[in-house]
C-alpha positions as CSV (number, residue, x, y, z in Angstrom):
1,X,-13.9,-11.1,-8.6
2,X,-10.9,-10.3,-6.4
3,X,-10.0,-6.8,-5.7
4,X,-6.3,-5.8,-6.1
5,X,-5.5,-3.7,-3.1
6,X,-2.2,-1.2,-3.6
7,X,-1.2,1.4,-0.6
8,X,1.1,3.7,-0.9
9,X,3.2,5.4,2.3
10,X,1.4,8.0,4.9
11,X,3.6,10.6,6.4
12,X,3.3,8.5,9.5
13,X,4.8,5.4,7.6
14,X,8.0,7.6,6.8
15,X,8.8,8.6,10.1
16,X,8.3,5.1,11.5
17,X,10.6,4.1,8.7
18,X,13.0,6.1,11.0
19,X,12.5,4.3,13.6
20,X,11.7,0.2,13.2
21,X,10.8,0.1,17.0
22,X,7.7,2.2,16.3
23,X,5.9,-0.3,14.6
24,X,7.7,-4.1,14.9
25,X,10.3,-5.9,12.3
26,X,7.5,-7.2,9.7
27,X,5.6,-4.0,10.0
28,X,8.8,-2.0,9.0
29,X,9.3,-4.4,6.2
30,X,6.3,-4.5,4.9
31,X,6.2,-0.4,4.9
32,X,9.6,-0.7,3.2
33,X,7.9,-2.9,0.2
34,X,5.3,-0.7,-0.3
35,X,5.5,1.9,-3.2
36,X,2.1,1.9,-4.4
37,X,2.7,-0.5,-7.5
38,X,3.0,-3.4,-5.6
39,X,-0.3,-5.2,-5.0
40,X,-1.0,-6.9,-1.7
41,X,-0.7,-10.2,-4.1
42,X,2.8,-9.1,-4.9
43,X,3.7,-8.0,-1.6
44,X,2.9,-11.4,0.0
45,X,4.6,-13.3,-2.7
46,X,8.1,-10.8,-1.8
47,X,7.3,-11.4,2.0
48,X,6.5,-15.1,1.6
49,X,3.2,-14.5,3.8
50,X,0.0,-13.3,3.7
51,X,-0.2,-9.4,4.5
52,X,-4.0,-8.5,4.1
53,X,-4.0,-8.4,8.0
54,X,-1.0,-6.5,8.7
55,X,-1.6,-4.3,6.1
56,X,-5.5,-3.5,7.4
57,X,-3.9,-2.6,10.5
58,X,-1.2,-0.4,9.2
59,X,-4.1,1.5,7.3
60,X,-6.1,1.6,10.4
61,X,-3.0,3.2,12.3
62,X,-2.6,5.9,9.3
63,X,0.4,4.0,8.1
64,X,-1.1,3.3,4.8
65,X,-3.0,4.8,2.4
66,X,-4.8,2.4,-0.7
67,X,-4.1,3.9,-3.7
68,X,-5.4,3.3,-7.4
69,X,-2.6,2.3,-9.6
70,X,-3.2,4.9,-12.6
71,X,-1.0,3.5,-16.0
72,X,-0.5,6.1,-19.2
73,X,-3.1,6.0,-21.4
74,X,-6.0,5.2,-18.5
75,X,-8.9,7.2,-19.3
76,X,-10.1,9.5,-16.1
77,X,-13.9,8.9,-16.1
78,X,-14.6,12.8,-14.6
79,X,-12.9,13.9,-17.6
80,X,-14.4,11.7,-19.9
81,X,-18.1,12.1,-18.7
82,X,-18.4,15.2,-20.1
83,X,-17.0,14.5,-23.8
């Protein structure tokens, strides 16, 4: 089973968005794509490459956060353990 990855924006990511230098032209545009909807498969379909790698990195340089996309009606299962 493939995993669907989603990140969302760290702090860091918003200043570099700031400043494009900071982290390289496909960086910055990846970081600008990101909204933590997207999914990594979504991403590299907008990009028109393959982002797992750049993305890993940006994570690994506190660029990037994953995030679990959470839709109405999704039952919490803390909350629901207990009922």
């Amino acid at each position: 089973m493939t995993t669907i990855r989603r990140f969302m924006k760290t702090p860091r990511a918003w200043e570099a968005l700031t400043r494009p230098d900071l982290v390289g032209r496909e960086a910055h545009t990846l970081l600008l794509m990101v909204n933590g909807r997207r999914s990594s498969l979504e991403l590299s379909a907008l990009l028109g490459q393959d982002i797992d790698d750049l993305a890993s990195t940006l994570e690994a340089g506190g660029y990037l956060k994953e995030t679990e996309l959470r839709l109405p009606g999704d039952v919490d299962e803390e909350s629901s353990a207990g009922a």
